[in-house]
N, C-alpha and C positions, 0 to 999 in steps of 0.2 A: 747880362740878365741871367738870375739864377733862380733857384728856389731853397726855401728851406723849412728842415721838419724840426717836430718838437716832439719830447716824450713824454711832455704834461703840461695839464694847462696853466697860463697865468700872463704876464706883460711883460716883455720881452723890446728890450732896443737894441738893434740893430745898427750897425754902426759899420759907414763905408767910406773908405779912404783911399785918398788918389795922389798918385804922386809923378812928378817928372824926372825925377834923380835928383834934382836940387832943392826944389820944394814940392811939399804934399798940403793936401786938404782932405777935410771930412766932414759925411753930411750922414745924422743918426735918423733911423725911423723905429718907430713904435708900434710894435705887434701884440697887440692883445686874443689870445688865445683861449679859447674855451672849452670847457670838458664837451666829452661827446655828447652826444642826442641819445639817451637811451630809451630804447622802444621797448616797452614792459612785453614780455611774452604773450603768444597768443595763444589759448587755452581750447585746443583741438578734443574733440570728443575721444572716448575712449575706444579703443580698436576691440573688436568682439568676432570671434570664428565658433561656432557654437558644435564643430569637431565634422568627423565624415558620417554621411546615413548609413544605416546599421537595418540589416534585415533579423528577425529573431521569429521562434516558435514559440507563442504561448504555451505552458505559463511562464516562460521565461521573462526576466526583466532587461531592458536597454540600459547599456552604458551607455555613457553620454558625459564626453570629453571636451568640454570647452574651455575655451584659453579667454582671458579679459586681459588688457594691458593699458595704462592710461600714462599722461603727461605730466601727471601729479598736481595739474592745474585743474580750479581755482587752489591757490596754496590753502592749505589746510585741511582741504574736502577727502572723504573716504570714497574709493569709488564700489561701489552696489552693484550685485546682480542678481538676474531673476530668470527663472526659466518659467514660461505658460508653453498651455495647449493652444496654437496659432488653429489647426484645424484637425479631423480627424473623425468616426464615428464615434467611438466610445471615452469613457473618462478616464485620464491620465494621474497615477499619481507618482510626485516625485520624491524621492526620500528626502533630499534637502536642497528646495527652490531656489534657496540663496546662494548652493555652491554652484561653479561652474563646472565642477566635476562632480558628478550625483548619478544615480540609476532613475530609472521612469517604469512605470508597471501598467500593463492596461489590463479594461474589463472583457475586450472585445476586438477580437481579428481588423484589420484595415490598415490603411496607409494613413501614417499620423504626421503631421509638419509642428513641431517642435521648437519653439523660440526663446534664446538667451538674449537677453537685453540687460545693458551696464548704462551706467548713469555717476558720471559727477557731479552731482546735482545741479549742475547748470546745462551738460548735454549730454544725450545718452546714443548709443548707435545698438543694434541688436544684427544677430544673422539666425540661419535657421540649419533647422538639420530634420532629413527623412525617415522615419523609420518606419518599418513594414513589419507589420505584425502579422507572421502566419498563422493561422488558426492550430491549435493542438491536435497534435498523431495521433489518432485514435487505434489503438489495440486491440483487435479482436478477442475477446475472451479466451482463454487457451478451456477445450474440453478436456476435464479430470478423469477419471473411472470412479463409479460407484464407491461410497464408503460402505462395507458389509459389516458387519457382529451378527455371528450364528447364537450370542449366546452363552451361557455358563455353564462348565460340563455336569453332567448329573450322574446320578445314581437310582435303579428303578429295579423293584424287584417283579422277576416276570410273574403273572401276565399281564401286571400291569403297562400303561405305555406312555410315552415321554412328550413331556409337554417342551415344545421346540419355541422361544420366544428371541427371534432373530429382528434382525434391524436393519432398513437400508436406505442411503439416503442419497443424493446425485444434486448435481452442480446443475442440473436440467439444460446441459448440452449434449448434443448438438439439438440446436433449437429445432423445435415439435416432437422430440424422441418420444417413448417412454419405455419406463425402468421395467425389464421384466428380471424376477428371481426364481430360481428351483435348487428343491431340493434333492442331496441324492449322496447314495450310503459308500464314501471312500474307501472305509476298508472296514472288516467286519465278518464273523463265523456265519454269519446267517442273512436270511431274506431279511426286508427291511418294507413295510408300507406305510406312506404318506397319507394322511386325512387328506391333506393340501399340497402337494411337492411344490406350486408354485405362489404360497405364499409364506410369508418370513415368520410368522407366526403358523405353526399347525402343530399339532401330535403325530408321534411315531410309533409305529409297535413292532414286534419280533419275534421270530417264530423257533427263537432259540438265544441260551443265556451267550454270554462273551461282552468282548468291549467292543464299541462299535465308533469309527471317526464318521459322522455326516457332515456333509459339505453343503453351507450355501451360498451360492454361485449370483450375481445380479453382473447386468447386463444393458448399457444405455444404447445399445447397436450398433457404437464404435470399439468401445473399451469395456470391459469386465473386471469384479475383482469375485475373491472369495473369502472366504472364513470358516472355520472348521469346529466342532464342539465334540467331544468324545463321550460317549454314553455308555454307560457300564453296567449291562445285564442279567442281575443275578438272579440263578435258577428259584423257580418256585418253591415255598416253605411247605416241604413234605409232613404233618399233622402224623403219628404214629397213631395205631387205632384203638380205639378203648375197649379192655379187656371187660367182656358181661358176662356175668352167670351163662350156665346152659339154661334151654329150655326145656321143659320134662313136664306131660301129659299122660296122668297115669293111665286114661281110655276111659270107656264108658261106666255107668254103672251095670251090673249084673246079679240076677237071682239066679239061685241053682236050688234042685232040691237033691239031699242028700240021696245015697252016694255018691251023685256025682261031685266032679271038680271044675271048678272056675278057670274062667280064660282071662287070663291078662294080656290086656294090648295097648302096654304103655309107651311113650316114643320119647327120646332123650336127642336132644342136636344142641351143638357149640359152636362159636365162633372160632375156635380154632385157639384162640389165646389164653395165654395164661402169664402170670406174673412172672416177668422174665426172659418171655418169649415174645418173638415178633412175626 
């Protein structure tokens, strides 16, 4: 008793032969053989990992790394994917739903459960991915110093006095301050008095010609700036005096009778000038 194999199918005899040394015989058998049983594939859904949870600070956006792989069955199907919002408080949006690997963006801080699901159009499998959306760092506003301008320099003949039109303006920190400004005379031959020293608009006047730098200085009761405008005080326009006739009064009238003689009491006064003289 044996056995035996085949490398293909078809009908086959078999043929066994016995012998004694002096004589033999033979007795054939008929093996019909046939191809195998083939078992058509079974068309498994497609495997889906929709990547690892990711924590992020709005307004940043989530990557989102997921892998799809399929069996290639039903033969000829394309296999699709899709990423939704599974749960989450606010609305999700993805750049491209149909990639597996795409960014997500939200409107609103929370923890968001994120679903990629594939489909051969006959079965689909999905997994999911976490992402925690921190809410945005808030930055304290940083406090600036006052913006100053004193101003454009002038030119003023004395006694007249200087119109000061300065400017100032602040970031209105530190919250409840307020801005105070004054003025006051840098450098300069002479006194110097403010209508206003503590407002950025006032007039100034001088008690003597020169050039004068006035500073004005603001103040939010952290930080300060200043600004300066140089004023240039030129002495008053001396008028030389205009030269008059004298004045001459010849006196009263008078009778006499002869032989007497008359009295003259005429009076002569001058301003002192004359053409050419000062």
């Amino acid at each position: 008793m044996t056995t035996a194999t085949f490398d293909q199918a078809g009908s086959y005899v078999l043929r066994l032969t016995g012998s004694d040394t002096l004589l033999s015989a033979f007795s054939d058998v008929t093996i019909t053989v046939n191809p195998p049983i083939v078992t058509p594939p079974t068309n498994l859904p497609p495997t889906v990992n929709a990547g690892p949870n990711a924590t992020i600070t709005l307004p940043a956006s989530a990557s989102l790394n997921g892998v799809v792989a399929d069996d290639g069955l039903p033969a000829g199907s394309t296999v699709t994917s899709t990423w939704t919002k599974f749960s989450g408080p606010g609305a999700v949006a993805f750049a491209n739903a149909a990639s597996a690997v795409t960014t997500a963006t939200f409107d609103q801080a929370g923890s968001y459960v994120l679903r990629l699901t594939a489909s051969d159009t006959l079965l689909s499998a999905s997994s999911d991915v976490t992402i925690t959306a921190n809410p945005p760092i808030v930055t304290p506003p940083t406090n600036l110093p006052p913006t100053v301008n004193a101003g454009p320099n002038e030119t003023i003949t004395l006694p007249a006095s200087a119109s000061l039109n300065g400017a100032v303006s602040d970031d209105g920190l530190p919250a409840g301050s307020t801005v105070t400004s004054a003025w006051t005379k840098f450098s300069g031959p002479g006194a110097v008095a403010f209508a206003n020293a503590a407002s950025a608009v006032t007039t100034a006047t001088f008690d003597q010609a020169g050039s004068y730098v006035l500073r004005l200085t603001a103040s939010d009761t952290l930080l300060s700036a200043s600004s300066d405008v140089t004023i240039t005080a030129n002495p008053p326009i001396v008028t030389p005096p205009t030269n008059l006739p004298p004045t001459v009064n010849a006196g009263p009238n008078e009778t006499i009778t002869l032989p007497a003689s008359a009295s003259l009491n005429g009076a002569v006064s001058d301003d002192g000038l004359r053409p050419g003289r000062r």
